[in-house]
Structure formats: structure tokens, C-alpha cells
N, C-alpha and C positions, 0 to 999 in steps of 0.2 A: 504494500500500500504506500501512499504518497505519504512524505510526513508532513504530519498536519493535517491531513486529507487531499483531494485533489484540486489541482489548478484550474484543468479544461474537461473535467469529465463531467457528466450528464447533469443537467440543473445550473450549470453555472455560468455566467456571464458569458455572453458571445465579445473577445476584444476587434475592436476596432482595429488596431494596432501592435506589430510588434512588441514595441516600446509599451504599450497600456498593459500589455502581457508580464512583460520583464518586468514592471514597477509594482503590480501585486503580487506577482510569486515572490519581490524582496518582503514587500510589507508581509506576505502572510509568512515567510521565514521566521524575521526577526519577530514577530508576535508570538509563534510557537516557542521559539529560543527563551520566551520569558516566563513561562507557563507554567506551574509547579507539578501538574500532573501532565505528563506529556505521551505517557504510553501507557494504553490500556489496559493492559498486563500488569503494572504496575499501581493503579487506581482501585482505593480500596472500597469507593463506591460498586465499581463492577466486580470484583471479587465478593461483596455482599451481596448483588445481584444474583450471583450466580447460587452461591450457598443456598438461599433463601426460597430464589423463585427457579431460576431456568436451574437448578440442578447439575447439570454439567454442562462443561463445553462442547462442542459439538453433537450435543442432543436433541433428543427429538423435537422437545419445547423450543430450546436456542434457534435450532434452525429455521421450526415455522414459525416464530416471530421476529428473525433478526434478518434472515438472509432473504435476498432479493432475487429476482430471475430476470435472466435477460431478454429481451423482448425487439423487435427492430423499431427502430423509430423513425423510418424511411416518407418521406410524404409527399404524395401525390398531389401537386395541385394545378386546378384547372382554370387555367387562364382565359377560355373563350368568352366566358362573360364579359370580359374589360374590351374586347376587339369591338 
């Protein structure tokens, strides 16, 4: 995974620009770099999560509530109306 999370994956800003590119992936660096909890594994909220509710890692609960599917997100659009 991206640290921090991701820069251009799904949900997130479409940039304009290289440069508008380059200047949030510093900002969201140096934001992470200050961070007290920065790795999930290490967070004693999600380590109670798990005890408590989802049980284990990679379990049957954790996964039908945490994990995602991918899906295309390709899209058709039809211009005749505007001619």
C-alpha cells in the first residue's frame, strides 16, 4: 500500500497538472511524517478492533466488512445529444 494511502487511486482528485501532483504527494508526505500513529499494525485502536469485534485478521467478518472488490469503472458516454 501507498504510505499514507494513495495519491491517484480511485476517489481522489483528478490533477490538473504535473506540478499540482508533485505539491500534494509533498504535502500529504510531510503530514504522514508527523503523525503519531502511522501504521496500522501498530495502532492500538485497530488491534482492539480486532480482539473485540472482527476476531481475526483475515477473517471471515474482517473481510466482509473491510475489503473491497474491484469493479470496472469504464464509461460510456453518448455525445449525440449535444450535435
Amino acid at each position: 500500500a501507498c504510505p499514507g494511502g494513495c495519491l491517484g487511486g480511485g476517489g481522489q482528485p483528478i490533477y490538473s497538472t504535473k506540478a499540482v501532483k508533485t505539491k500534494r504527494m509533498e504535502s500529504l508526505y510531510n503530514i504522514d511524517a508527523d503523525l503519531p500513529l502511522r501504521k496500522s499494525h501498530k495502532n492500538p485502536h485497530v488491534d482492539n478492533l480486532y480482539a473485540e469485534y472482527l476476531i481475526e485478521p483475515l477473517g471471515h467478518k474482517s473481510h466482509e466488512l473491510l475489503h473491497t472488490h474491484y469493479y470496472s469503472k469504464n464509461k460510456q458516454y453518448d455525445f449525440s445529444e449535444l450535435e
